[in-house]
C-alpha positions as CSV (number, residue, x, y, z in Angstrom):
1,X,-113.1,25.7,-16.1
2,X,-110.7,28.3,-16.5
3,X,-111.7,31.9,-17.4
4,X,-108.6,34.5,-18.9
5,X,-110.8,38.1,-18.8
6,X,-108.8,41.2,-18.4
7,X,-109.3,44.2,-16.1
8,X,-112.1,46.3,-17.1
9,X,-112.3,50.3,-16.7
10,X,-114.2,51.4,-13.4
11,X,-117.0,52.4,-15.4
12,X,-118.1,48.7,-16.2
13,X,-116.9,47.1,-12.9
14,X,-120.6,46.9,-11.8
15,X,-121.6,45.3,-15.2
16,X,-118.8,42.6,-15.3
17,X,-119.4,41.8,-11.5
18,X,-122.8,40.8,-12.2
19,X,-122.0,38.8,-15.1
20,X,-119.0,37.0,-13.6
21,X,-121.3,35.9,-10.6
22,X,-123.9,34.7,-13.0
23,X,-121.0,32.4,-14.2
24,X,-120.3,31.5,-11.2
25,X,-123.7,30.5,-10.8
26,X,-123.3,28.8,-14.5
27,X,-125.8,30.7,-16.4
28,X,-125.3,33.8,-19.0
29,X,-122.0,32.2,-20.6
30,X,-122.0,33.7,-23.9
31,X,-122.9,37.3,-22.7
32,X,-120.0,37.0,-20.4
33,X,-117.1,35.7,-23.2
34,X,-119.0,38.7,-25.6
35,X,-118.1,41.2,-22.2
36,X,-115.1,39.9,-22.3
37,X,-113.9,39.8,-25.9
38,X,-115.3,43.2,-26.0
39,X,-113.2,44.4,-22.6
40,X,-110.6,42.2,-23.1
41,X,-110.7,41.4,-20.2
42,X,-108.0,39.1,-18.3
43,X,-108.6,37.5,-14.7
44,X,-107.8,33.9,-13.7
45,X,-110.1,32.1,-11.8
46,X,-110.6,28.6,-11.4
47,X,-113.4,28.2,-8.6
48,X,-116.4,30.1,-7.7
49,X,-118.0,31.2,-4.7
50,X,-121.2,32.4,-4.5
51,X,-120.0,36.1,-4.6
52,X,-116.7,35.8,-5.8
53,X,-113.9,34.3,-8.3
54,X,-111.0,33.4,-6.6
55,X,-107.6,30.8,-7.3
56,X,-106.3,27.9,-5.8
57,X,-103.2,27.1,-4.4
58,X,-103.2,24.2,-1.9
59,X,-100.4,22.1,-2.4
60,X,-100.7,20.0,1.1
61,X,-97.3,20.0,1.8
62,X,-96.0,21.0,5.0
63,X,-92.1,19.5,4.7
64,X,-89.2,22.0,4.3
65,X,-89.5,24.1,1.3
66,X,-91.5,26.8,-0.1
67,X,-95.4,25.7,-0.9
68,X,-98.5,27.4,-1.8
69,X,-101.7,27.4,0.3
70,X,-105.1,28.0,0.2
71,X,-107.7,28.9,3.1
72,X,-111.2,29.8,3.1
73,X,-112.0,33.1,4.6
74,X,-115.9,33.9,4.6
75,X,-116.9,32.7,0.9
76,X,-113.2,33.4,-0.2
77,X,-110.8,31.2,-0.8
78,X,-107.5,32.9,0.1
79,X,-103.8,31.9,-0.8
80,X,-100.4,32.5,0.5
81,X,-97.0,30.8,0.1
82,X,-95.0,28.8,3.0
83,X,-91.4,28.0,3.5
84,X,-90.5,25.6,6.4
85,X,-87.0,25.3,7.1
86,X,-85.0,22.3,6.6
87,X,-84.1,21.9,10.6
88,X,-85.9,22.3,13.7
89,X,-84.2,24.4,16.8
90,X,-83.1,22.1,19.4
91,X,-83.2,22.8,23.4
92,X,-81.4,20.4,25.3
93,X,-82.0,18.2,22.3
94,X,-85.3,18.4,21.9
95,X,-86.8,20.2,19.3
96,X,-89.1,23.3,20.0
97,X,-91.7,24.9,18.1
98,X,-91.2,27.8,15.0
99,X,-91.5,30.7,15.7
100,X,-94.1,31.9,12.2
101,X,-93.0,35.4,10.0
102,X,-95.8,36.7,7.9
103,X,-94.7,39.2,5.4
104,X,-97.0,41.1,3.6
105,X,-96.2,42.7,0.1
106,X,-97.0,46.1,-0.7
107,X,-99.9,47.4,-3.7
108,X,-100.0,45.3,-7.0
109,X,-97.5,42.6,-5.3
110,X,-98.2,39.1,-4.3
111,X,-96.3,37.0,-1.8
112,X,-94.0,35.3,-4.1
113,X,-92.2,38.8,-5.2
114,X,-91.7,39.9,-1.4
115,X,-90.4,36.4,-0.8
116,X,-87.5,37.3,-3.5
117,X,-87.2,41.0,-2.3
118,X,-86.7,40.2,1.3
119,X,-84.6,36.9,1.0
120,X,-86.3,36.1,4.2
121,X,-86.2,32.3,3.1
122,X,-82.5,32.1,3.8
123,X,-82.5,33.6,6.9
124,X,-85.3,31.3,8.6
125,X,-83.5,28.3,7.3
126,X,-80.2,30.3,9.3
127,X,-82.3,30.8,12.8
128,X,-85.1,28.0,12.0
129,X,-88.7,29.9,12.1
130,X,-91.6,29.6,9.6
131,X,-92.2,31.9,7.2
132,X,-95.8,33.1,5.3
133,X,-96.2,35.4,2.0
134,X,-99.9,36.0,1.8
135,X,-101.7,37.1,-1.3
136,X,-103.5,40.3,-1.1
137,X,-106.4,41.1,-3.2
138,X,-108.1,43.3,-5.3
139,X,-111.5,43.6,-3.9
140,X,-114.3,41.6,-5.3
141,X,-113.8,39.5,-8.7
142,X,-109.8,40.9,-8.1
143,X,-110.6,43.7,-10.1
144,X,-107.8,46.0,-9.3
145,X,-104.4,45.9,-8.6
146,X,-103.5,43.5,-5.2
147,X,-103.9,45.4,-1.4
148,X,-104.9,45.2,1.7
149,X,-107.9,46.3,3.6
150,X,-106.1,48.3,6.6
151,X,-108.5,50.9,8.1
152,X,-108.7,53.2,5.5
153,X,-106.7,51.9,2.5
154,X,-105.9,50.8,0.0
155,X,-107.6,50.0,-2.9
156,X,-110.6,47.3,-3.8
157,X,-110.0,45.8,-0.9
158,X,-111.0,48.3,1.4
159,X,-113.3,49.4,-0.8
160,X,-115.2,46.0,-0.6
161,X,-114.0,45.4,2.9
162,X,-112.4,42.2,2.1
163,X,-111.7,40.6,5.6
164,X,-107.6,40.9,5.6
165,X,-107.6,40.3,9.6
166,X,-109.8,37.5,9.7
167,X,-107.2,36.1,6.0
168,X,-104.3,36.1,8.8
169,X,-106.1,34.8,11.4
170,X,-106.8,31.8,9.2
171,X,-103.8,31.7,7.5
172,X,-101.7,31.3,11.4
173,X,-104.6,28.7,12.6
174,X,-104.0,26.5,9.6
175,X,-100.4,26.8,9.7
176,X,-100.5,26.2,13.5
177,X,-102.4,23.0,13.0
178,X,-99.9,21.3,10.3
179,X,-96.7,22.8,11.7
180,X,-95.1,23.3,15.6
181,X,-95.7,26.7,15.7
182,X,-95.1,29.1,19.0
183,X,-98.0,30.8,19.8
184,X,-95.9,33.4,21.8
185,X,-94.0,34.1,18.8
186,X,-95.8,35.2,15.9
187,X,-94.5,38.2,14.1
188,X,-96.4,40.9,11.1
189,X,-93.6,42.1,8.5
190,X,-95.1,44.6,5.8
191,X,-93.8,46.9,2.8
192,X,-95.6,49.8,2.0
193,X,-99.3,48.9,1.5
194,X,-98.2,46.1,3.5
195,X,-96.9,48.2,6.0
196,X,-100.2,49.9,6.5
197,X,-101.6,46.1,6.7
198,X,-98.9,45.6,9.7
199,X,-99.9,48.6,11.3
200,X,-103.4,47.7,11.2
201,X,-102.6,44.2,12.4
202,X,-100.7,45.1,15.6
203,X,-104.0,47.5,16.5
204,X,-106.7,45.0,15.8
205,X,-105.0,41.1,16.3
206,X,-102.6,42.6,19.6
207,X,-103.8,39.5,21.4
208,X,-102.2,36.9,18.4
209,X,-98.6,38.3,17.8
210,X,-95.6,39.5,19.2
211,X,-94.4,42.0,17.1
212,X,-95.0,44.2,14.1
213,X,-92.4,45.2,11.1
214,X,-93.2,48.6,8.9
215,X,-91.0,49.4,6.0
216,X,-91.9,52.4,3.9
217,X,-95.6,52.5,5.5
218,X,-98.0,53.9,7.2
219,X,-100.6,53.8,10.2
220,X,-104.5,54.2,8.3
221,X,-106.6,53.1,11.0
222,X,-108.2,55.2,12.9
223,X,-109.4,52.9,16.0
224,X,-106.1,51.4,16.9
225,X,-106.5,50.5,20.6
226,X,-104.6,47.3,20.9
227,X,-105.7,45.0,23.8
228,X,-102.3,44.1,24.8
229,X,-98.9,46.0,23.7
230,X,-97.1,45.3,20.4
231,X,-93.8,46.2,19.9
232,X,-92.9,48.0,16.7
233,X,-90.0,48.5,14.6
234,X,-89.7,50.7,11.4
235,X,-87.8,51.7,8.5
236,X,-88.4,54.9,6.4
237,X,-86.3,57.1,4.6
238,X,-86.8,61.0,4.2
239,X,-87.6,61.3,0.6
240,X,-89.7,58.6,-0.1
241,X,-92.3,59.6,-3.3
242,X,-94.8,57.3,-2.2
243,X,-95.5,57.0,1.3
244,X,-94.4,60.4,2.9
245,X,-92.2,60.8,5.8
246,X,-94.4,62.8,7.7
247,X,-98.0,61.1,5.9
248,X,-100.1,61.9,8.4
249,X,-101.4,59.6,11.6
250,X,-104.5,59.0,13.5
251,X,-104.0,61.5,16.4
252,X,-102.0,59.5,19.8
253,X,-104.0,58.6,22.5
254,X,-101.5,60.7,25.0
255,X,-98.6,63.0,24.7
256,X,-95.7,61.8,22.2
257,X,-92.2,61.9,23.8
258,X,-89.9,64.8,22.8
259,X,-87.6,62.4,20.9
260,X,-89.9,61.0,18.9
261,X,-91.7,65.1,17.5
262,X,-88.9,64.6,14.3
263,X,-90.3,61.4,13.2
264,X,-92.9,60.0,11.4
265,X,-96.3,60.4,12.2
266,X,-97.4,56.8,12.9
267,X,-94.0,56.2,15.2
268,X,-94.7,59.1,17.1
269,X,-98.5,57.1,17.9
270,X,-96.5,54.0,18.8
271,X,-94.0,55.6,21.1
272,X,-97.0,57.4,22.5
273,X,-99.1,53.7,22.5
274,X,-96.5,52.3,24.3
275,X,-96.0,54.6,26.5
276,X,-92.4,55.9,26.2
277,X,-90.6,58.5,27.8
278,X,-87.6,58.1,26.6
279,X,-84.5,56.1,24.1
280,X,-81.8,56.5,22.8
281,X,-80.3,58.0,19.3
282,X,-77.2,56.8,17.2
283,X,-75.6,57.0,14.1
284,X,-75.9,53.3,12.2
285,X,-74.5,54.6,9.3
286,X,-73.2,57.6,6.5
287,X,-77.3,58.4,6.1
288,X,-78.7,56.2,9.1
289,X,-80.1,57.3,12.1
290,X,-81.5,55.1,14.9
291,X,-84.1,56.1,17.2
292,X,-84.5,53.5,19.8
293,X,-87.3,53.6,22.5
294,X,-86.8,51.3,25.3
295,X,-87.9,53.8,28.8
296,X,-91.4,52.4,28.0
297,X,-94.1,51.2,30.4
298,X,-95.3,48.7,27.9
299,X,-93.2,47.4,24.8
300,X,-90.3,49.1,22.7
301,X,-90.0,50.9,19.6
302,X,-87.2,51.0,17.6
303,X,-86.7,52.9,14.3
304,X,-84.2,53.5,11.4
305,X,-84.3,56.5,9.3
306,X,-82.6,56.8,6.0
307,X,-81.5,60.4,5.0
308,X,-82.5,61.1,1.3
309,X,-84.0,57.3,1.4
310,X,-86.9,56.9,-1.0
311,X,-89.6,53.8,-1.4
312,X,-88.2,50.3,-1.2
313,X,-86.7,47.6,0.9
314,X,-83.1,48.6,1.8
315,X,-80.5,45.6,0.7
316,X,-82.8,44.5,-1.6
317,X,-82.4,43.2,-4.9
318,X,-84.5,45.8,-7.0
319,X,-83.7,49.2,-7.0
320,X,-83.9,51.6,-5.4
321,X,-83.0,49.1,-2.3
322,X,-80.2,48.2,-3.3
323,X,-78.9,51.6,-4.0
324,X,-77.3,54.0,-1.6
325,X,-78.2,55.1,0.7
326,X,-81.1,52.7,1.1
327,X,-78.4,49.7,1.0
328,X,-76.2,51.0,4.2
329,X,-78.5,48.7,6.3
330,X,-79.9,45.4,5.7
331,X,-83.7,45.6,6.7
332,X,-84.4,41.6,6.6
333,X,-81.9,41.0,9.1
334,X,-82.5,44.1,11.5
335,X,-86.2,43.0,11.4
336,X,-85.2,39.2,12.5
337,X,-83.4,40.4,15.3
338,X,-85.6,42.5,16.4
339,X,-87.9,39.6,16.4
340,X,-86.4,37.2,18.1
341,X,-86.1,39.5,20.7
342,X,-89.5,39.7,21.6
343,X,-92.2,37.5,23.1
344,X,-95.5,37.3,23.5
């Protein structure tokens, strides 16, 4: 059965919970279309969990293309979209493993619209790795606009502690066991909210990936220890509205290097995580600066600020990413090299 509700106001979230899971449970039907005729309420869901509504979206194929999937994460059944290249690499003929890309989208997003705002499709058909778009959510019954639970933030889905860590873990075991995946090559990408999810990622799941990717985000959790170095790049410009250039960071576990006091918060933690002393600073464009850290003891952090760049994902197709000075660099491609750069 499918059920079309809309959003109710805060105020009744507790009211329309209960009722949904007593439709999920297949009892108090006509109270729950009167809720929702009276709320107009409008949420897709076509199965139920005990505790939850959720979609579905497993296609079951695993050939080149793009292709939605579905795993089940506690009583949740998450989904997220997939696109395989149409070749393998080759080494010495032979073909080797993918290395997997998971890019999050930021708040109110879903995987499909940072699939089109990164164009990262065309590039792993270009280089040959894997690429996931997972589907945030919002909180119980999706009651709120799509996020992720990183530390702090954002929205329902830290509010109901939705399990967002053990959602990726799932979502590379699954892909592992239908694809040829490189388990020492597993990359995090994020945009704003899924920037933050990045962040939290590279803290909490240090021992799964190679590398995290922050564009236009933030670091909101406040036990980041990783168990093994991750290596970080970043993208923020100076007058971004939404996440601030200096939003603040959980305090560094030592002292931050002298280079990195004029940046953001959260790299200044990294450089400090890391453990590095020094880098190096150049001019990538008009209203680019690079600050590269490689004198580290454990793993390197390199980052790109854009002077007067505000909220989006530079060389994008939506404003204000395509705009200047946001479109002097093109982030998919700096964050693929960067990438394949790094091992696990």
């Amino acid at each position: 059965m499918e059920t079309l509700v809309a959003k109710p106001e805060p105020t009744m979230n507790r009211e329309i919970m209960r009722i949904l899971k007593q439709l999920c449970d297949g009892v108090a039907v006509r109270r729950a279309w009167r809720l929702a005729a009276g709320v107009a309420l409008l949420v897709v869901a076509s199965t139920c969990t005990p505790d939850k509504i959720t979609g579905v979206g497993e296609s079951g194929k695993w050939t080149a293309g793009t292709a939605a999937h579905a795993t089940l994460v506690g009583n949740a059944n998450r989904t997220y979209l997939v696109h395989v290249p149409k070749r393998r690499r080759l080494i010495g003929g032979i073909p080797v493993p993918f290395p997997l890309v998971i890019v999050l989208h930021g708040s109110s997003g879903d995987g499909a619209s940072i699939e089109v705002t990164t164009k990262m499709d065309s590039l792993a058909d270009a280089t040959q790795f894997l690429v996931a778009y997972p589907n945030g959510t919002g909180g119980d019954f999706n009651l709120y606009p799509s996020d992720w639970n990183s530390g702090t933030c954002c929205g329902g889905a830290a509010r109901d502690q939705v399990d967002d860590l053990g959602f990726i873990t799932a979502l590379i075991k699954q892909i592992s066991a239908n694809s040829p995946v490189d388990a020492r090559r597993i990359y995090i990408a994020g945009f704003s909210a899924g920037g933050y999810m990045a962040y939290h990622a590279g803290c909490q799941l240090s021992a799964k990936i190679a590398a995290i990717a922050v564009v236009s985000g933030d670091l909101v959790d406040p036990n980041c220890s990783p168990a093994k170095p991750v290596p970080l790049f970043a993208i923020h410009g100076t007058d971004d509205p939404v996440v601030a250039y200096t939003e603040a960071a959980p305090p560094p576990h030592s002292a931050v290097p002298p280079l990195a006091l004029g940046l953001p918060p959260s790299v200044g933690f990294w450089t400090s995580l890391n453990k590095c002393s020094g880098g190096a600073v150049t001019k990538a464009s008009a209203h680019v600066t690079r600050s590269r850290f490689t004198v580290c003891t454990s793993a390197e952090v390199d980052f790109y600020s854009i002077l007067g760049g505000t909220h989006g994902w530079p060389s994008g197709p939506e404003d204000p990413g395509s705009q200047p000075p946001m479109n002097e660099i093109k982030a998919s491609i700096l964050i693929s090299q960067f990438f394949a750069r790094q091992i696990r």
